[in-house]
C-alpha positions as CSV (number, residue, x, y, z in Angstrom):
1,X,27.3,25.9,17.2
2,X,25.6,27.0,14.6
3,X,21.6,24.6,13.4
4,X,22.4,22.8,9.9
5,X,20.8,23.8,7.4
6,X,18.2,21.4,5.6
7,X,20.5,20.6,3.0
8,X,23.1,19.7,5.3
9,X,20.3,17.4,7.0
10,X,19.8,15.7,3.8
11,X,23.5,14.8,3.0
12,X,23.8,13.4,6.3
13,X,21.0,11.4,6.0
14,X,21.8,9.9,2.7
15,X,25.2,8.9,3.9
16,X,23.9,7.2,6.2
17,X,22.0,5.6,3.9
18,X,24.7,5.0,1.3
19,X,26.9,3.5,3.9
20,X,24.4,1.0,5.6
21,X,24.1,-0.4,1.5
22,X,28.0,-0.7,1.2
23,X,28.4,-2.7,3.7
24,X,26.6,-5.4,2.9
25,X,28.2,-8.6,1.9
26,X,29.2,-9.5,-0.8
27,X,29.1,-6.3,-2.5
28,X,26.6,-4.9,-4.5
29,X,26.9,-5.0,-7.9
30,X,27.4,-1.8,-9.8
31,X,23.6,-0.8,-11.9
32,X,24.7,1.0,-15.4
33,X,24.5,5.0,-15.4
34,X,20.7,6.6,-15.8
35,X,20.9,7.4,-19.1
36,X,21.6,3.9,-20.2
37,X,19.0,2.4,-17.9
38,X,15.9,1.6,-19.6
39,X,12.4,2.8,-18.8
40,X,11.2,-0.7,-17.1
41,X,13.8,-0.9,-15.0
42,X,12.2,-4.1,-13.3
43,X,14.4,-6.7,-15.3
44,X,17.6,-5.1,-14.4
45,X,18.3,-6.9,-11.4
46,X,18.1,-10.2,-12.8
47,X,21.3,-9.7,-15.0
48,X,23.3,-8.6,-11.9
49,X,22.3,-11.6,-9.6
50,X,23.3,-14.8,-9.5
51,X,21.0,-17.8,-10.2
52,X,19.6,-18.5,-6.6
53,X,19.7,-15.0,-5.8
54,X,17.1,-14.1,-8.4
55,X,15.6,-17.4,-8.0
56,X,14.5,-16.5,-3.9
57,X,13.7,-13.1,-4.7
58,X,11.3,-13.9,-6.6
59,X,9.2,-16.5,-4.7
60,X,6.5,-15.8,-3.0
61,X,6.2,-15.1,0.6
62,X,3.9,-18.4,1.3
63,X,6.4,-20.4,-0.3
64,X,9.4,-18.9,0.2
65,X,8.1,-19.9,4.5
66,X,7.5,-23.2,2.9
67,X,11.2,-23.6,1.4
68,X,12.7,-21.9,4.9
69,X,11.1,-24.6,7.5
70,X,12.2,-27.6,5.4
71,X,15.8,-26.2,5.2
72,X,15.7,-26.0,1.7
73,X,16.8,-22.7,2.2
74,X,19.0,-21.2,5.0
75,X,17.5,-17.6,6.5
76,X,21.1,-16.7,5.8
77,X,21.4,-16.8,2.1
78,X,17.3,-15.7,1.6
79,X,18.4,-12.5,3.8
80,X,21.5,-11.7,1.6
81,X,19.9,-12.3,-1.1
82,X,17.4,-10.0,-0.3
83,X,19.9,-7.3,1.5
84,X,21.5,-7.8,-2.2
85,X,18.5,-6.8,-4.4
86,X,17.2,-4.2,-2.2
87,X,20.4,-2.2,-2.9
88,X,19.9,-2.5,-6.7
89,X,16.4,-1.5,-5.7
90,X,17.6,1.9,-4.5
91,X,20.2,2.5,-7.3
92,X,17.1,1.7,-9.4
93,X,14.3,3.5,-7.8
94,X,15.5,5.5,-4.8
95,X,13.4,3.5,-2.2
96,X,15.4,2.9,0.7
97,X,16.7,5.1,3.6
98,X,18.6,2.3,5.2
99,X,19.6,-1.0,4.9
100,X,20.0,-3.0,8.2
101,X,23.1,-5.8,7.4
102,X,24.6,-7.1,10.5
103,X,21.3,-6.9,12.5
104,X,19.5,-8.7,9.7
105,X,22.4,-11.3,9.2
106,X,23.1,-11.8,13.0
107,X,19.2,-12.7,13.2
108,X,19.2,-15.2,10.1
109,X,22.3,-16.8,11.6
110,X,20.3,-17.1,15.3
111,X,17.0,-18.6,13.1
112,X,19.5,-21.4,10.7
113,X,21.0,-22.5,14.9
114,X,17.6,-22.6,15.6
115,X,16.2,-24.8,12.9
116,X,19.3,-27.3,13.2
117,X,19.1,-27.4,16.6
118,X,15.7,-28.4,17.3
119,X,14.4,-29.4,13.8
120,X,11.6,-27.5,13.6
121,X,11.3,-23.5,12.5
122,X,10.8,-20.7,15.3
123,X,7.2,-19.7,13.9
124,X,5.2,-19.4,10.9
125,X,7.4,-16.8,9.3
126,X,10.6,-18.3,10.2
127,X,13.8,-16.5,8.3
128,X,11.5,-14.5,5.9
129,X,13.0,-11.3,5.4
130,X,10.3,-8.3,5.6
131,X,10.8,-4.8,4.5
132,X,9.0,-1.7,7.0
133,X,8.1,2.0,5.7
134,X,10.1,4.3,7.9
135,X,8.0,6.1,10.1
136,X,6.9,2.3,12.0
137,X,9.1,2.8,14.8
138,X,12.3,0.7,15.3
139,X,14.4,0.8,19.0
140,X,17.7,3.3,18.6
141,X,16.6,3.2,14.4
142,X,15.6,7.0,12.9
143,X,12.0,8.2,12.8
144,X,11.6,10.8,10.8
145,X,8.5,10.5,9.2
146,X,9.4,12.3,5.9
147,X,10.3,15.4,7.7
148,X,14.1,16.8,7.9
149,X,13.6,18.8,11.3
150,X,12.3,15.3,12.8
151,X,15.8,13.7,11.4
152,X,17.1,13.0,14.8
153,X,14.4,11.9,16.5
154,X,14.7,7.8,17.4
155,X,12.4,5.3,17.9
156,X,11.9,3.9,21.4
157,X,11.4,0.5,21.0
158,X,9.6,-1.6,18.5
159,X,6.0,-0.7,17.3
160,X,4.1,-3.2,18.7
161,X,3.7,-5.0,15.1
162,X,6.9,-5.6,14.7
163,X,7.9,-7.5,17.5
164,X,4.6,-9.8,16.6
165,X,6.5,-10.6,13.4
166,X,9.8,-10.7,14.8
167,X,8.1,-13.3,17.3
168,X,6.8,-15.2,14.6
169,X,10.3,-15.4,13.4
170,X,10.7,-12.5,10.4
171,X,14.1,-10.7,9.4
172,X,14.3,-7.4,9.3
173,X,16.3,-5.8,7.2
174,X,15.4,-2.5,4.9
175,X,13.9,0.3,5.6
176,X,11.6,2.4,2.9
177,X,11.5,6.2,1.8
178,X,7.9,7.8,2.8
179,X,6.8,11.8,1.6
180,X,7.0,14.9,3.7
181,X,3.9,14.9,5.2
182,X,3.2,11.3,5.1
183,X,-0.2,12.8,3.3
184,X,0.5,12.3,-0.9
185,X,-0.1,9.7,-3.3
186,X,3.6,9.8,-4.3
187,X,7.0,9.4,-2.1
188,X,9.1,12.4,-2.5
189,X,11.0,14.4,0.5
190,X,13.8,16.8,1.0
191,X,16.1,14.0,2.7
192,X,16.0,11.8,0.2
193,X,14.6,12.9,-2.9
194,X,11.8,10.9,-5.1
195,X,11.1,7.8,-5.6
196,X,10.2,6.4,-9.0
197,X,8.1,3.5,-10.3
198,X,10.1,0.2,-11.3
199,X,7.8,-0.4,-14.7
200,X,8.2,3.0,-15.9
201,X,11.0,5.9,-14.1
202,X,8.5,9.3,-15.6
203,X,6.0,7.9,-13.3
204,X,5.7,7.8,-9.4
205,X,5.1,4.5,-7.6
206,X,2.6,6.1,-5.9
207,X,2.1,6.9,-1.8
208,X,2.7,7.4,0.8
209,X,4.2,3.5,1.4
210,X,6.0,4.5,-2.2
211,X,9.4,2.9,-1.1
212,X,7.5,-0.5,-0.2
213,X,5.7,-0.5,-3.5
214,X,9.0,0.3,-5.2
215,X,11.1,-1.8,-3.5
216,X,8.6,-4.8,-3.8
217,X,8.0,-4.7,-7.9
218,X,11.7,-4.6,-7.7
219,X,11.6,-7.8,-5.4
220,X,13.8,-6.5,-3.4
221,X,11.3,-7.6,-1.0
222,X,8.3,-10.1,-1.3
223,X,6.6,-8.9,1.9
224,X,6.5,-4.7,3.8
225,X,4.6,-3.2,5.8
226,X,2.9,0.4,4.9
227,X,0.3,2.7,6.2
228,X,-3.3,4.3,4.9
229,X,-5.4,7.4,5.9
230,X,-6.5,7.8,2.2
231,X,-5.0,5.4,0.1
232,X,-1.1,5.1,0.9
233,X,-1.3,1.2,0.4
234,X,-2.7,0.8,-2.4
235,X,-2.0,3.6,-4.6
236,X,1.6,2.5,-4.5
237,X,0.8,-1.2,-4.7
238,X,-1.4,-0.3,-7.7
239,X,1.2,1.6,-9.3
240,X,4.0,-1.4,-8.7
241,X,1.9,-3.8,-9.7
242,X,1.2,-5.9,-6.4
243,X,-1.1,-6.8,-3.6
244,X,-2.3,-4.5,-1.2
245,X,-4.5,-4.3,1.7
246,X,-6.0,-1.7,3.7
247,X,-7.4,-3.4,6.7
248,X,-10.8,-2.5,9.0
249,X,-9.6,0.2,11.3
250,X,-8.5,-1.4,14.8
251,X,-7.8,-4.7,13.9
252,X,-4.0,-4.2,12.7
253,X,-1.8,-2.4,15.7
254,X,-0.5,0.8,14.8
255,X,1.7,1.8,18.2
256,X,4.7,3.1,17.9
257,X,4.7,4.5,14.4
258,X,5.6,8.1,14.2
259,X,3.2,10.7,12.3
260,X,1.7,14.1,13.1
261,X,-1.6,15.0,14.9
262,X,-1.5,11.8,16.9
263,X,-4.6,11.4,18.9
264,X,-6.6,12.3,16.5
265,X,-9.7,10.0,15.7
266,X,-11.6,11.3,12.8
267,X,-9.9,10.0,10.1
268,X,-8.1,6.6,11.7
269,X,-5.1,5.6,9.7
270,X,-4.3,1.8,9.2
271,X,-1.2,-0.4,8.7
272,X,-1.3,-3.5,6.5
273,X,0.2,-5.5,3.6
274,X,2.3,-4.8,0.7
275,X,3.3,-8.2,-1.2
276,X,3.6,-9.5,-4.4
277,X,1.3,-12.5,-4.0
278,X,-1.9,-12.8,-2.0
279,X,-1.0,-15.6,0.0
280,X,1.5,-12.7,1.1
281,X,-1.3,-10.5,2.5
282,X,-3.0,-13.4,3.9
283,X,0.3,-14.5,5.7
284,X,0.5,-11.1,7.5
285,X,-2.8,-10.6,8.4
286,X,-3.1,-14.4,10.0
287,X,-0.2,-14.1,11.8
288,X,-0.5,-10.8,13.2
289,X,-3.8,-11.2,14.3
290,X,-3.1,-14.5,15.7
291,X,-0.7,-12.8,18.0
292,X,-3.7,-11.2,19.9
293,X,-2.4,-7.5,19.5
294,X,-5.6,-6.5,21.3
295,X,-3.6,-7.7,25.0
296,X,-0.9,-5.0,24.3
297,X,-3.0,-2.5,22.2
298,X,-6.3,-2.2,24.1
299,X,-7.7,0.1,21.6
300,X,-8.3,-3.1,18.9
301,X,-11.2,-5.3,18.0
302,X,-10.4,-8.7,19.7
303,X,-12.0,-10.5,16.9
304,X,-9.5,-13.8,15.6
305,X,-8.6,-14.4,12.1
306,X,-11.8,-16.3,10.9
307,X,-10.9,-18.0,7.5
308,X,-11.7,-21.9,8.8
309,X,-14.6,-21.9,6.8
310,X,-15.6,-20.1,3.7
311,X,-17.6,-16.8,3.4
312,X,-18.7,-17.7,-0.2
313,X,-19.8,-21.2,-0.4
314,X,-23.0,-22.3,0.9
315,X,-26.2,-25.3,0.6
316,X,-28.1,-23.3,-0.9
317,X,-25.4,-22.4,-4.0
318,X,-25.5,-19.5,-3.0
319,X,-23.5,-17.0,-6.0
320,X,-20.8,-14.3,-5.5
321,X,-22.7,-11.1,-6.1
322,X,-20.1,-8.0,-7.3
323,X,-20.9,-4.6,-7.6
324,X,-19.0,-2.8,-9.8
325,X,-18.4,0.9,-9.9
326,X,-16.8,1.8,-13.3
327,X,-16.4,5.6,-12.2
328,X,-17.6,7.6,-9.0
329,X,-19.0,10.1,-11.1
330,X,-16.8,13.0,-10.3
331,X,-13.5,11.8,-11.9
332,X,-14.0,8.9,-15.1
333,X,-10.8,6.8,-14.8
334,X,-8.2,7.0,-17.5
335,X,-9.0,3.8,-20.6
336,X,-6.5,1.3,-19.4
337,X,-8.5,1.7,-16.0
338,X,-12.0,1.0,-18.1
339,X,-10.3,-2.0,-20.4
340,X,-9.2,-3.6,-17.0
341,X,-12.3,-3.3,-15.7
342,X,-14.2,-4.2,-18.6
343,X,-11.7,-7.6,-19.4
344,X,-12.1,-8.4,-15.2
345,X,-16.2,-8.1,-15.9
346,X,-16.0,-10.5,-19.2
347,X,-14.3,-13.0,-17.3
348,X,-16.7,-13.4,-14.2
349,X,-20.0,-12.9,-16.6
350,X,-18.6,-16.4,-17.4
351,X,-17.9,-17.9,-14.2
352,X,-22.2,-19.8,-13.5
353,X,-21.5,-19.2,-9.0
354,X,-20.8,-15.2,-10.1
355,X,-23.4,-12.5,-10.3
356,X,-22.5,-9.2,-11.8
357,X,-24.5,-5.9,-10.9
358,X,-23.7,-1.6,-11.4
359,X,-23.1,-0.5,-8.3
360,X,-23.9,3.4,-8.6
361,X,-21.3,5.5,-6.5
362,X,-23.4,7.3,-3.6
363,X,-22.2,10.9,-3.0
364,X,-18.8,10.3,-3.2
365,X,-18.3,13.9,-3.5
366,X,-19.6,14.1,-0.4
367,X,-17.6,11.4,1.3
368,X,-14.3,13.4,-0.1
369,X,-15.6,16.9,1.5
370,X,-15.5,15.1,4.8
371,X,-12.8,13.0,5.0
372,X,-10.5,16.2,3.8
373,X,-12.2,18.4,6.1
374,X,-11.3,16.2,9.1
375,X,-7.6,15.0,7.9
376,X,-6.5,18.6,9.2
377,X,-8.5,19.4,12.2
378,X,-6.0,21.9,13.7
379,X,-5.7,23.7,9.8
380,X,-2.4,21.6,9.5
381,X,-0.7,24.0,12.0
382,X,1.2,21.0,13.5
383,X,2.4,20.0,9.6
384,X,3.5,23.4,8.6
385,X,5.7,23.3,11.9
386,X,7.5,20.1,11.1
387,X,8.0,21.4,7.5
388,X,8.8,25.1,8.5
389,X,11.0,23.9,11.5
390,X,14.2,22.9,9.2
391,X,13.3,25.3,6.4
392,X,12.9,22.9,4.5
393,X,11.0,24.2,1.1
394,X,7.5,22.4,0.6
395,X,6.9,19.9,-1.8
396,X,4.4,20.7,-4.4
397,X,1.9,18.2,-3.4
398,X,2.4,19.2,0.1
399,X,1.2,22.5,-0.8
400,X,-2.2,20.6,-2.8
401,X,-2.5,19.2,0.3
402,X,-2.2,21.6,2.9
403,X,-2.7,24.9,1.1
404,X,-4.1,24.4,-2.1
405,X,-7.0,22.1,-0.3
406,X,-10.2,24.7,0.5
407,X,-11.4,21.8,3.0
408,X,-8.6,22.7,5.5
409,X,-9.5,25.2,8.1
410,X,-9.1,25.4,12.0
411,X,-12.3,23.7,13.7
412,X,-13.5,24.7,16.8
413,X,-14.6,21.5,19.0
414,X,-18.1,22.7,17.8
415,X,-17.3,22.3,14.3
416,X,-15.3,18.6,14.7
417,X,-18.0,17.3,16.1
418,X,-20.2,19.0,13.2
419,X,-18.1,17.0,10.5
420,X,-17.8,14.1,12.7
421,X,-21.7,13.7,12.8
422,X,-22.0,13.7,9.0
423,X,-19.0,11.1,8.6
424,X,-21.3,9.0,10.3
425,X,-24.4,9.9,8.5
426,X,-23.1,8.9,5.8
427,X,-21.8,5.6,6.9
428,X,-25.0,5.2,8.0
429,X,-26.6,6.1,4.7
430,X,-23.6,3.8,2.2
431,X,-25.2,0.7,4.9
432,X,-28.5,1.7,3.8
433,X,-27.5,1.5,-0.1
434,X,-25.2,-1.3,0.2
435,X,-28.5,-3.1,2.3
436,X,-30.6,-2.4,-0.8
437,X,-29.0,-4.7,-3.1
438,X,-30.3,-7.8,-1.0
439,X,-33.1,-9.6,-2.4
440,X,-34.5,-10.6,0.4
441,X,-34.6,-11.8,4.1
442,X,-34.3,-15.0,5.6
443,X,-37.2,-16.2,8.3
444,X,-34.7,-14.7,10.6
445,X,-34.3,-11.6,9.0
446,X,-31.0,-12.1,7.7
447,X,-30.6,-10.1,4.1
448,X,-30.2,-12.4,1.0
449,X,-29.1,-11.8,-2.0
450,X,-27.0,-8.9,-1.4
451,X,-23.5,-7.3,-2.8
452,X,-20.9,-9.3,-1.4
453,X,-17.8,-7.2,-2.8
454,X,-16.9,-3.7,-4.5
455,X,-15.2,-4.0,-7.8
456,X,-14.0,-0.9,-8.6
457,X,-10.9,1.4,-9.7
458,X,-8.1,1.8,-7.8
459,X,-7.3,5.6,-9.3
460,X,-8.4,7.8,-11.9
461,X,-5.6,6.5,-14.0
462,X,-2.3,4.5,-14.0
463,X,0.8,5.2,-12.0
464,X,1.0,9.6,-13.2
465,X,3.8,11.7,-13.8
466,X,5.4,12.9,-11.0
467,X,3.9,15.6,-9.0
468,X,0.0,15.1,-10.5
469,X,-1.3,12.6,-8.3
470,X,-4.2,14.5,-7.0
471,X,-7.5,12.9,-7.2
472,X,-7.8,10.9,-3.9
473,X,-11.4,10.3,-4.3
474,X,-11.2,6.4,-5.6
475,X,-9.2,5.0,-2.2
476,X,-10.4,7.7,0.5
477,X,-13.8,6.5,-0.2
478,X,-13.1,3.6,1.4
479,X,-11.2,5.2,4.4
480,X,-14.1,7.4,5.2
481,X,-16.4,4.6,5.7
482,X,-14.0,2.5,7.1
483,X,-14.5,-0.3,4.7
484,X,-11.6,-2.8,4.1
485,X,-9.8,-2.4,0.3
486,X,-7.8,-4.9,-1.5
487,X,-5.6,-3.7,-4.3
488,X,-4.9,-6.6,-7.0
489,X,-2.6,-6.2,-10.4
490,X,-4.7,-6.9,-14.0
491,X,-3.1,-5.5,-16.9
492,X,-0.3,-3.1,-18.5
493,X,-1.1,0.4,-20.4
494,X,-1.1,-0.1,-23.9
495,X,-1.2,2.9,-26.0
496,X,-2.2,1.1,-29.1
497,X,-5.3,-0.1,-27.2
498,X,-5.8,2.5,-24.9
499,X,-6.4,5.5,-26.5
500,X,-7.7,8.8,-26.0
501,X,-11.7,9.7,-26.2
502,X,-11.7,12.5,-28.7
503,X,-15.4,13.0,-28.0
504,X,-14.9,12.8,-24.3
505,X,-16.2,16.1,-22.2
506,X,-14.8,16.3,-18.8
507,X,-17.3,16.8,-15.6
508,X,-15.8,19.2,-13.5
509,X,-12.6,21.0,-13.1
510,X,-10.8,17.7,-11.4
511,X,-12.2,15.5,-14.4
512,X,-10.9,17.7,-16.4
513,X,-7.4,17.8,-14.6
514,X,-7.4,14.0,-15.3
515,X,-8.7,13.7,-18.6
516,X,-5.6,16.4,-19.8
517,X,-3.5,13.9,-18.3
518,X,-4.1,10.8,-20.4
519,X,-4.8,13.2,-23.8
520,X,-1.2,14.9,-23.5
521,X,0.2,11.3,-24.3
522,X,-0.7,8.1,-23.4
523,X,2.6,6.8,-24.8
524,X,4.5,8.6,-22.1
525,X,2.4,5.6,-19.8
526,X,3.8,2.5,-21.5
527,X,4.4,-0.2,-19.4
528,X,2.4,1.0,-16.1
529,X,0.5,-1.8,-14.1
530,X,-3.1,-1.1,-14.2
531,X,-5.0,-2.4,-11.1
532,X,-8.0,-2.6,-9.8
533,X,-10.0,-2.8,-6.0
534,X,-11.9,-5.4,-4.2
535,X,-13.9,-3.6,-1.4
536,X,-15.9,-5.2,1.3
537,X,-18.0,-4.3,4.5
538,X,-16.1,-2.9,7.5
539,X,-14.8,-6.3,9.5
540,X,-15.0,-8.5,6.2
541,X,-11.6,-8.7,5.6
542,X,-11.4,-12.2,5.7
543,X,-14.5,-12.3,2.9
544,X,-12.8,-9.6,1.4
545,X,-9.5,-12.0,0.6
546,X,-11.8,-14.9,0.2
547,X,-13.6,-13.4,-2.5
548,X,-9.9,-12.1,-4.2
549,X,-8.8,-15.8,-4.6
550,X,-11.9,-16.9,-6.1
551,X,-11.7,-13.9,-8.8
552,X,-8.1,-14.3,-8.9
553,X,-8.6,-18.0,-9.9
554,X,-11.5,-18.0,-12.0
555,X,-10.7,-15.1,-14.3
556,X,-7.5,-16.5,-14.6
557,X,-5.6,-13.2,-13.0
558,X,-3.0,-11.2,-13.6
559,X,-3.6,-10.8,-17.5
560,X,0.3,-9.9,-17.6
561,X,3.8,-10.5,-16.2
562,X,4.8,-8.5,-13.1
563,X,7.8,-10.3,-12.0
């Protein structure tokens, strides 16, 4: 019998698809053809909905807990209502490579027995339906990680994350489209095609957790899980106009996900939040790490969830001191990226308990000439064979990646530990400069007065066309030194307001690539969310959120309407 070919692969795989999304109950109703679909596609499910439907999809994850343990709500009807509104979210966006019906129902079913039987909910995320990027392995449920020669391969059981939140009482129920690779800033693959961004369909919800953040400003989920070497969190939670978090390395599990070059440790990848509120983000993080993953996953901090008392308040009245990087100095971020920045700034300036400082970027053209050195320690040989293995053709920013990226070469052991030595230099050296914004030391040699947070861009621009997301620069930063990165939602482009700087001279050839992008036609943006990042030191993550819901609060955050 003859090996089907790639195409072949595909079909198969989006029947499968297509079929888990018909047979939910009741049906899904019917979105109008792509031509009559307007650019903002994120209002279109409301119409389509009923009342309640629309209502629960678009609480928030804290409350929507709330509303489940009082039985104001049953798990059944939040987890059709969700199942419902995720399908629209894949006629809308393309974000979903299966839906999980009679699992997910059978489950809310067991939760509503539960809750009536002994009065009280099974844990602190009882009946809350939560969506999972692909490649974070589910038992007997495809793992294919983006790639169509890895189509048949199954996941053995549940990553260990996943049976944390299934313990604390989650639904699980969709599952979200990822790029070939797993290694762009967008979600596009030869099994399922691309997936576009909800605000505006020319642009790419970003990746590579672009069917979460797709899914999500859809609400066809409040709450998903993603992944992050170099920014596949919050590029697409930037772009889809949500809450993101990439957490300190090792204190989040990661077994049983599915991903090339496993085993490697230069570059460690994360798993975290998507959400479209940041009690969401605190909800997972709380709960997961309360589950003591470090028992079953040896290789992760054993340090609790510390947010009993606050990181920002003290006797002394003590202010919140932000840094703020307005560009790194290699790429200057499109002008909606600048206004947000600027309005965020004019707000805190305000606030008496907030100090504002510049933070200037330290070599982070050096920190991206390491990080993409060590992404592709064996010259992406094991990449090219997933890809080559089906015959699949390569996407285009697979090929920027992989062969259009001078950084990727074979390394000898030599040569690893080479470029592992200078990724810790330089951690060593961004301590140093982050160290030098204190003011002082206590009598026992504590620094005062330093930078307690990062303000900074999330990406050169807004959400891009398709296919030109390829300055990684403003979230691999942080993945090189291992510092933990909060994306939060500001504004909308506005081409009125945002317009192009005539006078502006790019840089450097990647400046340059940028700049073109916003003076071919900001109008061709409309719409996007513009976001921004909160960055803090590595293990801060609680001082990190902490910090988020102060700003949040106090400049009177988001400055538009996301839902």
């Amino acid at each position: 019998m003859s090996k089907p070919t790639w195409q072949e692969v595909a079909k198969i795989a989006q029947n499968h698809r297509d079929d888990s999304i018909r047979r939910v109950e009741p049906p899904i109703p019917k979105i109008p053809e792509p031509d009559q679909l307007p650019l903002d596609r994120t209002d279109v499910p409301k119409y389509l909905l009923s009342t309640e439907e629309v209502v629960i999809t678009q609480t928030a994850p804290e409350d929507l807990v709330a509303s489940l343990a009082s039985g104001k709500y049953t798990s059944t009807a939040v987890t059709v209502a969700f199942l419902r509104r995720a399908g629209l979210a894949q006629a809308l966006a393309n974000c979903i490579t299966e839906l999980l019906p009679e699992r997910a129902v059978d489950r809310a079913k067991f939760l509503d027995e539960h809750l009536s039987k002994h009065g009280k909910p099974i844990g602190p995320l009882h009946g809350l339906p939560i969506s999972v990027k692909e490649h974070i392995g589910m038992k007997n449920l495809g793992l294919n990680a983006g790639f169509v020669s890895w189509w048949d391969h199954k996941g053995e059981e549940d990553a260990l994350v996943l049976k944390i939140l299934w313990n604390a009482g989650c639904v699980f129920y969709a599952r979200t489209t990822q790029p070939q690779t797993l290694m762009h800033l967008e979600t596009s693959n030869n099994l399922y095609g691309v997936t576009l961004n909800p605000f505006n369909s020319q642009l790419t919800s970003g990746g590579s957790s672009g069917g979460e953040g797709a899914l999500i400003a859809l609400r066809g989920s409040c709450l998903g899980l993603g992944t992050d070497i170099g920014g596949s969190i919050r590029s697409p939670s930037a772009n889809c106009g949500l809450y993101g978090l990439r957490p300190s390395s090792y204190r989040i599990p990661v077994s049983g996900w599915s991903a090339t070059m496993g085993g490697q440790e230069q570059v460690v990848a994360v798993l975290g939040p998507l959400s479209t509120s940041l009690g969401g983000v605190k909800l997972f993080m709380k709960t997961v790490i309360n589950g003591r993953p470090w028992l079953n996953e040896p290789s992760l901090v054993p340090i609790p969830w510390k947010d009993q008392e606050s990181y920002l308040t003290s006797s002394s009245g003590k202010k919140l001191k932000i840094g703020v990087i307005w560009h790194d100095g290699v790429v200057k971020p499109h002008p909606p990226v600048m206004r947000a920045l600027q309005e965020v700034v004019n707000k805190l300036k305000d606030v008496q308990s907030v100090e504002i400082v510049d933070w200037k970027p330290y070599k982070h053209d050096e920190a991206w000439s390491i990080i993409s050195s060590l992404y592709f320690c064996d010259g992406g040989q094991e990449e090219n064979a997933a890809i080559e293995a089906s015959g699949e053709p390569w996407r285009p920013l697979s090929k920027f990646i992989l062969k259009e990226n001078p950084s990727v070469k074979k390394l000898t052991v030599e040569e690893i530990w080479t470029w592992t030595m200078k990724r810790e230099n330089y951690r060593t050296q961004y301590a140093k400069v982050w160290n030098d914004t204190a003011t002082g030391t206590s009598d026992t040699g504590e620094l005062e007065g330093a930078v307690d947070v990062i303000l900074c861009p999330v990406g050169p621009g807004a959400a891009p066309p398709l296919d030109c997301s390829r300055y990684w620069g403003y979230t691999a930063q942080w993945n090189v030194l291992d510092y933990p990165a909060l994306v939060f939602p500001v504004t909308k482009v506005d081409p009125i307001v945002d317009v192009v700087d005539q006078e502006y001279r790019p840089m450097n050839e990647k400046d340059e690539y940028n700049h073109q992008l916003w003076k071919s036609g900001p109008e061709k943006y409309k719409g996007a969310p513009v976001s921004l990042q909160l960055v803090g030191r590595r293990y801060e993550d609680e001082k990190v959120i902490e910090a988020m819901d102060f700003i949040k609060e106090n400049a009177g955050l988001p400055f538009a309407n996301f839902t």
